[in-house]
C-alpha positions as CSV (number, residue, x, y, z in Angstrom):
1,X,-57.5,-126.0,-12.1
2,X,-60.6,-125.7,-13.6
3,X,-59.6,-128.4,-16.4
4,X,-58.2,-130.2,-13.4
5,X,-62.0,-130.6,-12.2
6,X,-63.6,-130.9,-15.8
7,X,-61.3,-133.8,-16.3
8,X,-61.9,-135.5,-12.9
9,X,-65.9,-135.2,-13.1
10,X,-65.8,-137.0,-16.5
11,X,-63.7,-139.9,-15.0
12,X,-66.4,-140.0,-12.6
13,X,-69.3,-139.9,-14.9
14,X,-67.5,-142.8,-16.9
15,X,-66.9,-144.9,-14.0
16,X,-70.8,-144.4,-13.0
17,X,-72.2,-143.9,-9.1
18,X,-72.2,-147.0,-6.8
19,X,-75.9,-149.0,-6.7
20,X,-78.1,-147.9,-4.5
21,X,-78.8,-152.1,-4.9
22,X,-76.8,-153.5,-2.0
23,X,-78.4,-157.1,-2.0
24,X,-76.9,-159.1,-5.0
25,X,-79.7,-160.4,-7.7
26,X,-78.9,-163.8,-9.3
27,X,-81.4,-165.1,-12.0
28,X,-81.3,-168.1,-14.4
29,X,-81.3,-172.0,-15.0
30,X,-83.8,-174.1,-12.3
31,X,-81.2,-176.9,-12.7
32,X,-78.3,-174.8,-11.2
33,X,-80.7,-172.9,-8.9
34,X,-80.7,-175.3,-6.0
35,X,-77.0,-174.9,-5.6
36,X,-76.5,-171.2,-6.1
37,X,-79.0,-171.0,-3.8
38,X,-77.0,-173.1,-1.0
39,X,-74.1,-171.0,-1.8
40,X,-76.2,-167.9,-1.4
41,X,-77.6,-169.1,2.2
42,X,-74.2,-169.8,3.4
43,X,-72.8,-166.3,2.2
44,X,-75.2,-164.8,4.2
45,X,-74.7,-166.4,7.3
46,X,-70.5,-165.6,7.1
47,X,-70.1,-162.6,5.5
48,X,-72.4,-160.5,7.6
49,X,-74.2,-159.1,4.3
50,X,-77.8,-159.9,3.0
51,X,-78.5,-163.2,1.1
52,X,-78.6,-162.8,-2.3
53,X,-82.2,-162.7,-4.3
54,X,-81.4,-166.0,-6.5
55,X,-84.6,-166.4,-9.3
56,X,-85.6,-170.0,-11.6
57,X,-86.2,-168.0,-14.8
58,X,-84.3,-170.6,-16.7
59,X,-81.3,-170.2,-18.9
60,X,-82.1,-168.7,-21.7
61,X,-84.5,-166.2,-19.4
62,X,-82.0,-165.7,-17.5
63,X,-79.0,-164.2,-19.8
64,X,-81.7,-162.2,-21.6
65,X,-82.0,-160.8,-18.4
66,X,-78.5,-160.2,-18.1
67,X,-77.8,-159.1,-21.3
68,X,-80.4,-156.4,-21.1
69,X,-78.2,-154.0,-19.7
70,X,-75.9,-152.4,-16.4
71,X,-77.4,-150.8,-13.4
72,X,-79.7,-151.5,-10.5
73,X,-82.6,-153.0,-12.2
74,X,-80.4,-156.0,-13.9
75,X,-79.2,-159.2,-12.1
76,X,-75.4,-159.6,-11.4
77,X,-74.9,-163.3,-11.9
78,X,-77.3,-165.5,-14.4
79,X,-77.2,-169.0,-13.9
80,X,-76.6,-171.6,-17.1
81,X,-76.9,-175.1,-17.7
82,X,-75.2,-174.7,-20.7
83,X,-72.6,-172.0,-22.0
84,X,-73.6,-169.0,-23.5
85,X,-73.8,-168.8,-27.1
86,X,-72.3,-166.9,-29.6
87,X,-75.3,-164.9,-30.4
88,X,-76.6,-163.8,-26.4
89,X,-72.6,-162.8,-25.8
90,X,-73.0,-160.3,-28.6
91,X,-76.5,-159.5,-27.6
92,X,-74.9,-158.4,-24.1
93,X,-72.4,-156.4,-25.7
94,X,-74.5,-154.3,-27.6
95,X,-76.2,-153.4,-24.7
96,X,-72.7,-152.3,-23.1
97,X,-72.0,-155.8,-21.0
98,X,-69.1,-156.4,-21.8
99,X,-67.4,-158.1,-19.3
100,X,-68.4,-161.2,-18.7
101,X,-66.8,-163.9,-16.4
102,X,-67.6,-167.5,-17.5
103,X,-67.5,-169.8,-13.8
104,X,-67.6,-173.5,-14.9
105,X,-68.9,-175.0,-11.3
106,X,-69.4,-178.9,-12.1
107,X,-71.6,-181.1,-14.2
108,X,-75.2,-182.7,-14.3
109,X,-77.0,-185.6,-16.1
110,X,-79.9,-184.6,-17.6
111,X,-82.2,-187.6,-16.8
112,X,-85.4,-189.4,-18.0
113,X,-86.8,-190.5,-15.2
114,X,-90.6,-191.8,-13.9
115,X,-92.3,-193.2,-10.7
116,X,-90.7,-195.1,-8.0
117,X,-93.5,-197.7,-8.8
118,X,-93.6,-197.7,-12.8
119,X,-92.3,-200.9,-14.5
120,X,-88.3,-200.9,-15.2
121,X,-87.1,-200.5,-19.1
122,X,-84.3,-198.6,-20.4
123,X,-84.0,-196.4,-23.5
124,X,-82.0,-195.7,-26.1
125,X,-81.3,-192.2,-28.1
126,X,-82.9,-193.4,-31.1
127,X,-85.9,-194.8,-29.2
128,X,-86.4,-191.7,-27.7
129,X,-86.2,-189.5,-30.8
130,X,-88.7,-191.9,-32.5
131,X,-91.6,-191.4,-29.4
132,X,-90.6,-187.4,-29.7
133,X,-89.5,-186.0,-32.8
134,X,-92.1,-184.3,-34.8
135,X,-91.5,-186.0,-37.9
136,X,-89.4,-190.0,-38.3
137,X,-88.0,-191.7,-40.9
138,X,-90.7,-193.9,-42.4
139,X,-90.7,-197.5,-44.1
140,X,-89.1,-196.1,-47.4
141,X,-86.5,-193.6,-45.2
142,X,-88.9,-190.6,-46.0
143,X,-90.0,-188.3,-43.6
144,X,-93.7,-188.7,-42.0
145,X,-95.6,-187.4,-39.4
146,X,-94.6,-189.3,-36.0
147,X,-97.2,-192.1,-35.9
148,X,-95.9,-193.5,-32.2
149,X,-98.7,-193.8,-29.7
150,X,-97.7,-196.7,-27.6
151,X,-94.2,-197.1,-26.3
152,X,-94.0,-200.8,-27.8
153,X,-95.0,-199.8,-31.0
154,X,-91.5,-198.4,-31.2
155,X,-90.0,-201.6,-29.9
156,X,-91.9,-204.6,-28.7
157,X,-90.0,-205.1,-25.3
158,X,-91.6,-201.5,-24.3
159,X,-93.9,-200.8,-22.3
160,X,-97.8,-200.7,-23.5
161,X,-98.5,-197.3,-22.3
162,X,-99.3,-194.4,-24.1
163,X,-96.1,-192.4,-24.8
164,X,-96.0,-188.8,-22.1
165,X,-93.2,-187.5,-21.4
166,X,-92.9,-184.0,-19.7
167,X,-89.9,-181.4,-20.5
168,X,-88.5,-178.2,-20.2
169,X,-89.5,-175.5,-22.5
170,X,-87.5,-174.0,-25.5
171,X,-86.4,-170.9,-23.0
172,X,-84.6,-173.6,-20.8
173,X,-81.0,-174.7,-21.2
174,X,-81.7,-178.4,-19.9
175,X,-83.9,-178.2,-23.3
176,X,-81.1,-177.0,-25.2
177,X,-78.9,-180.1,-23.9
178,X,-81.8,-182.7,-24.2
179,X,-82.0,-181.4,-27.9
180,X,-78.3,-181.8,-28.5
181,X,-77.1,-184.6,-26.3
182,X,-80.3,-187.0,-26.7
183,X,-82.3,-185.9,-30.0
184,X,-79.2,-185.1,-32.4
185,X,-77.2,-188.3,-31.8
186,X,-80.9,-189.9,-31.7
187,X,-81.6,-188.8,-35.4
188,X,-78.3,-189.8,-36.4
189,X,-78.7,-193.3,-35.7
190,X,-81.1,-193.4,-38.5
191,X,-78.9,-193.9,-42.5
192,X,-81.4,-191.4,-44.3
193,X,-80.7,-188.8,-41.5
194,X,-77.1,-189.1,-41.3
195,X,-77.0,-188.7,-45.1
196,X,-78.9,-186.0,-44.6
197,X,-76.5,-184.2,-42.4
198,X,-74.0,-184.2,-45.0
199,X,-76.0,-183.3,-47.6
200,X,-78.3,-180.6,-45.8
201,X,-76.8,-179.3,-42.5
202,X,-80.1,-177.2,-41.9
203,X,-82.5,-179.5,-42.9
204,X,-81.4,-182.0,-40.7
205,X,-81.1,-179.7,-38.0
206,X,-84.9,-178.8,-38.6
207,X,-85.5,-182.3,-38.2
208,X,-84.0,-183.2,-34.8
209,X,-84.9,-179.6,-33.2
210,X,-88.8,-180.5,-34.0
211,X,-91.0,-182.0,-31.1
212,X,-94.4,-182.9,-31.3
213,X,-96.9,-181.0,-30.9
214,X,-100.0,-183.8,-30.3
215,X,-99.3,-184.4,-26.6
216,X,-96.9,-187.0,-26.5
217,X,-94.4,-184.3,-25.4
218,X,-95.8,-182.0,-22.6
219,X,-93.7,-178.7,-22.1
220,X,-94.0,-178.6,-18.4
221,X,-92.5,-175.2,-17.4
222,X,-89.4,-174.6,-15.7
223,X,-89.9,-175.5,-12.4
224,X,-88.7,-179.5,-12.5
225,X,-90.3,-179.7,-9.0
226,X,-93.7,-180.0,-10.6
227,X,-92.0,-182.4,-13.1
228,X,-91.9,-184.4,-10.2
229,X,-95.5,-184.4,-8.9
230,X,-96.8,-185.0,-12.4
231,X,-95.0,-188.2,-12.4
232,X,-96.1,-189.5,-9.0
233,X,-99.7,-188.6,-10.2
234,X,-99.4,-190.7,-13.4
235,X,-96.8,-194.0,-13.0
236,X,-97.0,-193.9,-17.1
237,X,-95.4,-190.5,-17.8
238,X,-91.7,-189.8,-18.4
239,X,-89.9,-186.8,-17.3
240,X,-86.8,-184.9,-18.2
241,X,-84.8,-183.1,-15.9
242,X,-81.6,-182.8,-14.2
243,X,-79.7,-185.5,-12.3
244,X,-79.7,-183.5,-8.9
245,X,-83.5,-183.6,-9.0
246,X,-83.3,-187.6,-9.7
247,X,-81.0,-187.4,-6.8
248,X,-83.3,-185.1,-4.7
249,X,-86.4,-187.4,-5.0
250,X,-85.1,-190.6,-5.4
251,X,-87.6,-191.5,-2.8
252,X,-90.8,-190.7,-5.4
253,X,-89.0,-190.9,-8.9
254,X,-86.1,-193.2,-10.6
255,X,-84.2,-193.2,-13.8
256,X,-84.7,-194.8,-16.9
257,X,-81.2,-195.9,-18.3
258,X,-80.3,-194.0,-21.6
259,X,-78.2,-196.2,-24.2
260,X,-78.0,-199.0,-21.4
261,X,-76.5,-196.5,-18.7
262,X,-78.2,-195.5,-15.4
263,X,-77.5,-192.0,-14.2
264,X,-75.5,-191.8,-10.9
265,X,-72.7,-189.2,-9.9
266,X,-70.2,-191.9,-10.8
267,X,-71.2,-192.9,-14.4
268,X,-71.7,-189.0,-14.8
269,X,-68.0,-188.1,-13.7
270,X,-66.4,-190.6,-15.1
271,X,-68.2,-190.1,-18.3
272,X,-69.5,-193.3,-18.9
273,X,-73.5,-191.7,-18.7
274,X,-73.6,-189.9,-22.4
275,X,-76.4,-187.7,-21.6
276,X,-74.6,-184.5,-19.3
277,X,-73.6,-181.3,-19.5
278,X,-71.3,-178.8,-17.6
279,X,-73.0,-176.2,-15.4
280,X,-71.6,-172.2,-15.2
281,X,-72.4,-169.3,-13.1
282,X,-71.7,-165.9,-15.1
283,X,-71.1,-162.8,-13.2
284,X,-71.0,-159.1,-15.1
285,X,-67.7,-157.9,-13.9
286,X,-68.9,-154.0,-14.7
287,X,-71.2,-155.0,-10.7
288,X,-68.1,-156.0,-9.0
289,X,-67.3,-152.5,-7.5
290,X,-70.6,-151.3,-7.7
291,X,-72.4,-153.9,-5.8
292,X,-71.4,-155.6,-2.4
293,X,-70.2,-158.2,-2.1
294,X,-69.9,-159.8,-5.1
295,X,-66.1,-161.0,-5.2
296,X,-67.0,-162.5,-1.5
297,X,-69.5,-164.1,-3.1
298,X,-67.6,-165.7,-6.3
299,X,-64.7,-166.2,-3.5
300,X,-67.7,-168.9,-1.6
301,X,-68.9,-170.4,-4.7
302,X,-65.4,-171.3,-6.0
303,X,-64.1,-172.3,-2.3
304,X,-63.1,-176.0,-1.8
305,X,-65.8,-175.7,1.2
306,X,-68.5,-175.6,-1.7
307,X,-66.9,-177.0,-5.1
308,X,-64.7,-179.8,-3.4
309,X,-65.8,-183.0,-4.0
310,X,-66.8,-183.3,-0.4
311,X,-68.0,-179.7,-0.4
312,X,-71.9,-178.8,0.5
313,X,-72.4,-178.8,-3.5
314,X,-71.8,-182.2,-3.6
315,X,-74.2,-183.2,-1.2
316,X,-77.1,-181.3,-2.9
317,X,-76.1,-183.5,-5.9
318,X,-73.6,-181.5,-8.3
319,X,-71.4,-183.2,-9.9
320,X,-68.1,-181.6,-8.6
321,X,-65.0,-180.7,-11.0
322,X,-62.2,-182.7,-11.3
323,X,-58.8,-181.4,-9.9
324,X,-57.7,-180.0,-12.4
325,X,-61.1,-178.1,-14.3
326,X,-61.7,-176.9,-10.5
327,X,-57.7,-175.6,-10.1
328,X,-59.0,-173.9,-13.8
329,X,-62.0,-172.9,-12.3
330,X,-60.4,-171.2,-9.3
331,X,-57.9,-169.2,-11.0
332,X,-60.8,-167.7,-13.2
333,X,-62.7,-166.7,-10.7
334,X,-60.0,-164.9,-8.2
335,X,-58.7,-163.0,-11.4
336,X,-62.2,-162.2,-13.1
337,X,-60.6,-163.0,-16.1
338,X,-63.0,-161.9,-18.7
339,X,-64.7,-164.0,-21.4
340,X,-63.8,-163.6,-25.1
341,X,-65.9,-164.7,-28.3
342,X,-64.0,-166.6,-30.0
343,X,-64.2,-169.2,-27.0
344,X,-68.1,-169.2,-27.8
345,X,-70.0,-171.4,-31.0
């Protein structure tokens, strides 16, 4: 008997006490905020239990914050605009997170937009990574200090205004995307740099990861909201954010077409618009039983009420899943099938 009981209290110990939490904590991304938040509100008001606490932190905030750890004083969901790497998945293991569910909930344009009033021009990759990089290719191919001041020194049929354009900071994951989706292919447009690649993975790599540092690029924080009062104050400053906020305040701000493409939900589905990324939701499966609420919650998130493409998402701007990725999406999330590793770079 008295085994019986040893035996029964160390199950117990291992499966650990129920929170004393019972409000759901969400933390993460500012460009998936807005619609874990509508999901949030709407959970409240049917399930009966209190809205979940959902925090901007921004991505790579945010899974640091997850990763940290279980238990009352870490978040159970962390917003991403982009998927967790390689290196934060094994970061969360080692501090005994190791169940992770990966929710793919739509796409977003990351967009370079300005003031409703500014002058219309588009851009392209390579014209962007010229006004931004730290260091361009110079007459000879060699590598110099950016010398860009003035849009039309880049091209002539820019603008003459002083290059500012406002981003994200390095903790954010619409930085991470900019970096990959507009500076990368930017840099490789450019022989010397695309030899480079070949030749020196790293080195080129140091090259298109490298922003200025003299003012032409502003790291604005992670709240794109005050992206968008920065450029109503000045009509000459650029600003990169995601499409949803394009969409929120088209009546202050528009979008500057990248590689001859505007950003709309259409180009952005069909994948004509080259500059977007999908969006995910992770939820630490070890909280499910511990905290309420938490499958109700997944259940709303993933419901056709929310994801389908004429769910409440969609009108908040996300870029909503197609039939099959959301079918994919679903089945994940009623299973809490567990991400592995090896599906992570």
């Amino acid at each position: 008997m008295k085994r019986i009981l040893i035996a029964a209290s160390a199950l117990a110990l291992l499966a650990g006490p129920a929170f004393a939490r019972d409000q759901i904590r969400i933390v993460g991304s500012s460009t998936v905020y807005p619609f874990t938040t509508a999901v949030a509100e709407a959970f409240g008001k049917s399930s009966g239990m209190k809205t979940p606490v959902v925090e901007s932190t921004g991505t790579g905030g945010g899974i640091k914050l997850f990763c940290a750890g279980l238990g009352d004083d870490t978040p159970d969901f962390t917003n991403a605009s982009r998927q967790i790497k390689k290196s934060e998945f094994e970061s969360c293991g080692q501090s005994g997170v190791t169940e992770i569910v990966e929710i793919k909930v739509g796409f977003d344009g990351l967009s370079v937009a300005h003031a409703k009033d500014a002058k219309d021009f588009g851009l392209t990759k390579q014209q962007i990574f010229m006004a931004l990089a730290k260091e361009v290719p110079g007459a000879d191919g060699k590598l110099v200090a950016n010398p860009y001041k003035m849009w039309n020194e880049i091209d002539p049929s820019l603008p003459a205004v002083k290059i500012e354009v406002l981003g994200p900071p390095p903790t954010s994951g619409t930085r991470d995307s900019f970096m990959e989706l507009v500076m990368e292919k930017g840099a490789e447009k450019f022989e010397t740099l695309a030899e480079l690649k070949k030749s020196d993975a790293k080195a080129f790599e140091a090259v298109w990861k490298s922003m200025r540092e003299d003012g032409a690029f502003v790291e604005a924080g992670e709240n794109d909201n005050l992206i968008v009062q920065k450029l109503q104050a000045n009509p000459d400053a650029l600003g990169i954010f995601g499409y949803s906020f394009l969409e929120q305040n088209e009546g202050t701000v528009k979008g500057v077409p990248v590689d001859g493409v505007a950003a709309s939900y259409e180009t952005i589905a069909d994948g004509s618009y080259k500059v977007a990324r999908p969006l995910f939701v992770y939820a630490k499966k070890q909280h499910v039983d511990k905290v309420p609420g938490m499958k109700e919650f997944i259940a709303e998130y993933v419901s056709d009420k929310a994801l389908g493409e004429d769910g409440y998402l969609a009108d908040k701007g996300l870029v909503t899943l197609p039939g099959d990725q959301a079918e994919k999406t679903r089945a994940i999330a009623a299973s809490l099938e567990v991400l592995k590793g090896d599906q992570l770079k």
